[in-house]
Residue, then its C-alpha position, 0 to 999 in steps of 0.5 A: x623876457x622871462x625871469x630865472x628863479x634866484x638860487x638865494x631864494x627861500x622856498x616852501x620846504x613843505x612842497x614836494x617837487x613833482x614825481x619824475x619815477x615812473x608808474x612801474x617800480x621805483x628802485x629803494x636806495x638804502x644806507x648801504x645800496x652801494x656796498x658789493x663786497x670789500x674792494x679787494x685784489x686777488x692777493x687780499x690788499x684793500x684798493x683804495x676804492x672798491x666795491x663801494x668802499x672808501x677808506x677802512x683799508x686795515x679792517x677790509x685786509x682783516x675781514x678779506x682773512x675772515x672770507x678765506x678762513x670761511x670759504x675754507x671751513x676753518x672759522x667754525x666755533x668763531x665769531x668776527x667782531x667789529x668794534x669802533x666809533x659810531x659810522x666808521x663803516x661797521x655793518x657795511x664791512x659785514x655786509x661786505x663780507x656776506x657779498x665776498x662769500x657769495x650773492x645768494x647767501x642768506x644775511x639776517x641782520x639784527x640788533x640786539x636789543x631785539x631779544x628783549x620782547x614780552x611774547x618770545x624769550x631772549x634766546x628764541x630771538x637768537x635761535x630764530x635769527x640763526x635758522x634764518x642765516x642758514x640757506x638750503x638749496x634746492x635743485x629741481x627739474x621743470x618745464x617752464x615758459x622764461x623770457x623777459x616781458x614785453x607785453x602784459x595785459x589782462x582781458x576783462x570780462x562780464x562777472x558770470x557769478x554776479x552779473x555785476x563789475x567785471x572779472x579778468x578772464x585770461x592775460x596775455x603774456x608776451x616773453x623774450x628770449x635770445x632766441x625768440x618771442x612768444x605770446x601766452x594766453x594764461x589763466x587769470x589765476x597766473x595773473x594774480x600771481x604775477x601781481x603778487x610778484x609785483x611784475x612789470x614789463x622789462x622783468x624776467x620771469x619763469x612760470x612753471x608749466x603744471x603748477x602756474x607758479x610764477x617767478x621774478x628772476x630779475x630786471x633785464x640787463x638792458x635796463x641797468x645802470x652803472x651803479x645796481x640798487x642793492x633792491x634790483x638784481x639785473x640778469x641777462x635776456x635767457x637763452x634757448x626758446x621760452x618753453x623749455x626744461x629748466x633745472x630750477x634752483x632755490x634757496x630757502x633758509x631753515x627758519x622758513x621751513x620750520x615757519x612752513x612746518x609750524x604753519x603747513x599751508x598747503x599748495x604746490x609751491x616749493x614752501x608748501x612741499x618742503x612745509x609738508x616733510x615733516x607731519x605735524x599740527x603745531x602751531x609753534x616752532x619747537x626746538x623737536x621741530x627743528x631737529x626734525x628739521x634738520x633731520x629731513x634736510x640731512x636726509x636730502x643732502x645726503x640724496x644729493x638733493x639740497x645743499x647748505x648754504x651757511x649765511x651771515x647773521x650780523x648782531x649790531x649792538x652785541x653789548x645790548x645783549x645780557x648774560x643769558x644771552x651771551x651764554x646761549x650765543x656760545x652754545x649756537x656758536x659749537x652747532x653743527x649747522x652754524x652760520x657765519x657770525x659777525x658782532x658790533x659794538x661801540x663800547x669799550x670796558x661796559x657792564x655786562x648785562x644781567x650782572x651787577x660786578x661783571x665788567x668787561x671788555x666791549x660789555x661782552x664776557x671773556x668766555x665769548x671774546x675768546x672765540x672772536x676775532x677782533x677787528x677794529x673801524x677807524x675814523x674816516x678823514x675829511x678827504x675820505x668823506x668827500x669821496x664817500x659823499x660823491x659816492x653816495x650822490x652817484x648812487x641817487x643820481x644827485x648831481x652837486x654843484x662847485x664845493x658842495x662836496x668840500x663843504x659836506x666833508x667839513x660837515x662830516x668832519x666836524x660832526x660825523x659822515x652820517x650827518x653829511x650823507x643825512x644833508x644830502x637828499x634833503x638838500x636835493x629836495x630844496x635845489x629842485x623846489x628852486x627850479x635848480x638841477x643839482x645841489x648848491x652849497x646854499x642848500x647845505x647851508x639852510x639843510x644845515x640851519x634846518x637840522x643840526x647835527x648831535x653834537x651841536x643839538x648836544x652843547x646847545x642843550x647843555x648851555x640853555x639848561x633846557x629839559x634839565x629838570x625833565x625826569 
């Protein structure tokens, strides 16, 4: 008679269960892989539920008003920002936002204390994380071999060169569509490329037929589960025959150009096409670099060519940001060529940085709080911690036992929803270390022994005295 591991029992908390992801690529999960937009109806009311959020039915309303003032072109010169407590859901209604204006539009978060760097000024950063946030589209006609891939497999050879080890001498591609299959004998070039796109079997890809480039569009639809990882984007099996004229379309974003034109790098890529427009043996990127830049991609939206795509620059922190900052932050805000702009901030009445008796609303000036939109975060209840919980447990495929939900949502209450969803993976770790299949509120109780919150770790401090005298 065999023995059932005890769920009171301790374990080794530093042995890692065994892997149960397979060779080919792990899917990333990351704070906010379960955000797909601002869980809106068509007439602009927040759902109770929706696209990943729960709860901030008032900020979701507001940043709904935001999209429409986008997709119109009439928040131009503006700024949206955002201002709460600490986790109540501030980047994700910025990321929600970029989601509402489209899948494809550039979004650069930062935050602001990245200005501060010893080898580039504080308003280079900014420049840089504009360019960045402004997407150009670029349409091309191409033959291409497109389907998914059922089979991959590069033939070895001798090394003719050195007569010792050996070489990949040509890989067979095997690639689906609708409409059929077809084998391919392709160059061992093509398969360096195909590893450098970090492709597995069940992706889709194209490969352009006179250059050998080779294109990840996706992970087959066949394989997607109800909840899509922000790091995988699903698509459908192409139609047509694998060989075929494809109009191609691409987006680059401003910075990447003015990277490829500082650094021109030759090749037959769309970056090393576009790096070569502008004729030039600089090293750095300049402000007359990009407004050759710009000039050049006018041209081609005009030939119908390209198309802008102005994204989201999402600054965390604002209030990180200094004077001068703030200053040339109004100046981007009047371009032309300005992408959507979404700040965040914690604070309330605070210094402004670089001054020593300018004290202002959120630490950011008036000048520029002129030009925001305020939006305000509130505080999540318990019950919507709980769904927010179960939520994210969904989305990493955690199952929880009886009250684990209701005990994670006393925790978020009493501390904060950070700390609750922090508990999460770290309990699952422990249940499969006992041989259990989902987490047991046991599990919260010994993550909550491991890690304390900062409000406990806070008051403990305070009553020991410890680190008091530290300078």
């Amino acid at each position: 008679m065999t023995s059932t591991p005890s769920t009171s029992t301790r374990v080794a908390h530093n042995a890692l269960p065994p892997s149960t992801l397979s060779a080919g690529r792990s899917p990333q999960i990351s704070s906010h892989s379960h955000i797909k937009g601002l869980g809106l109806t068509p007439e602009g009311f927040a759902t109770v539920s929706g696209a990943g959020f729960i709860g901030q039915t008032n900020a979701r309303e507001a940043c709904g008003v935001v999209v429409d003032l986008i997709k119109s072109r009439k928040f131009s010169g503006r700024a949206l920002l955002l201002v709460g407590a600490p986790g109540t859901g501030k980047t994700a209604l910025a990321l929600g936002v970029s989601h509402e204006l489209g899948t494809k539009v550039p979004f650069c978060p930062m935050v602001g204390s990245e200005v501060y760097s010893a080898e580039v000024k504080k308003t280079e950063v900014l420049a840089e994380a504009f360019r960045r946030a402004i997407g150009l589209k670029i349409k091309e006609t191409k033959n291409v071999y497109e389907g998914e891939i059922t089979e991959l497999t590069p033939t070895e050879a001798e090394n003719p060169l050195s007569g010792y080890g050996k070489t990949v001498s040509h890989v067979v591609v095997g690639l689906k569509t609708v409409k059929g299959t077809k084998q391919l004998r392709l160059d061992p070039t093509i398969y360096e490329a195909i590893l450098k796109e970090k492709v597995v079997v069940g992706d889709v890809i194209y490969i352009e037929q006179q250059t050998g480039a080779v294109k990840r569009v996706g992970r087959s639809d066949a394989y997607a589960s109800s909840y899509d990882l922000e790091a995988e984007t699903y698509v459908p099996l192409p139609k047509g025959d694998v060989h075929k004229l494809k109009e191609l379309v691409q987006i680059v974003t401003l910075g990447d150009l003015d990277a490829a034109n500082a650094r021109p790098q030759g090749g037959q890529d769309i970056m090393s096409v576009m790096g070569s427009l502008v004729k030039s043996g600089r090293t750095e990127v300049t402000e007359k670099l990009r407004r050759e830049v710009n000039k050049v991609v006018q041209g081609y939206v005009e030939q119908g060519v390209a198309e802008v795509v102005p994204g989201v620059v999402f600054i965390d922190e604002v209030h990180m940001l200094d004077i001068e900052c703030f200053t040339y932050l109004n100046a981007l805000l009047e371009s032309p060529m300005a992408p959507t702009v979404v700040l965040a901030t914690n604070r309330g009445q605070a210094l402004v940085r670089g001054t020593v008796d300018i004290v202002s609303p959120h630490g950011i000036p008036v000048d520029l709080l002129d030009r925001c939109m305020i939006v305000k975060t509130d505080g999540y209840t318990r019950d919507q911690i709980g769904k927010v919980v179960q939520l994210r447990a969904t989305v990493e495929g955690l199952k929880l036992g009886e009250g684990v939900v209701d005990r994670l949502a006393a925790e978020g209450e009493k501390s904060s929803l950070r700390y609750a969803l922090q508990l999460l993976t770290p309990a699952s770790i422990l249940a499969q270390l006992g041989g259990r299949t989902q987490i047991e509120p046991e599990d919260i109780g010994e993550m909550r022994e491991l890690f304390l919150d900062a409000k406990t770790s806070a008051s403990s401090l305070a009553e020991s005295g410890e680190f008091n005298n530290i300078v």
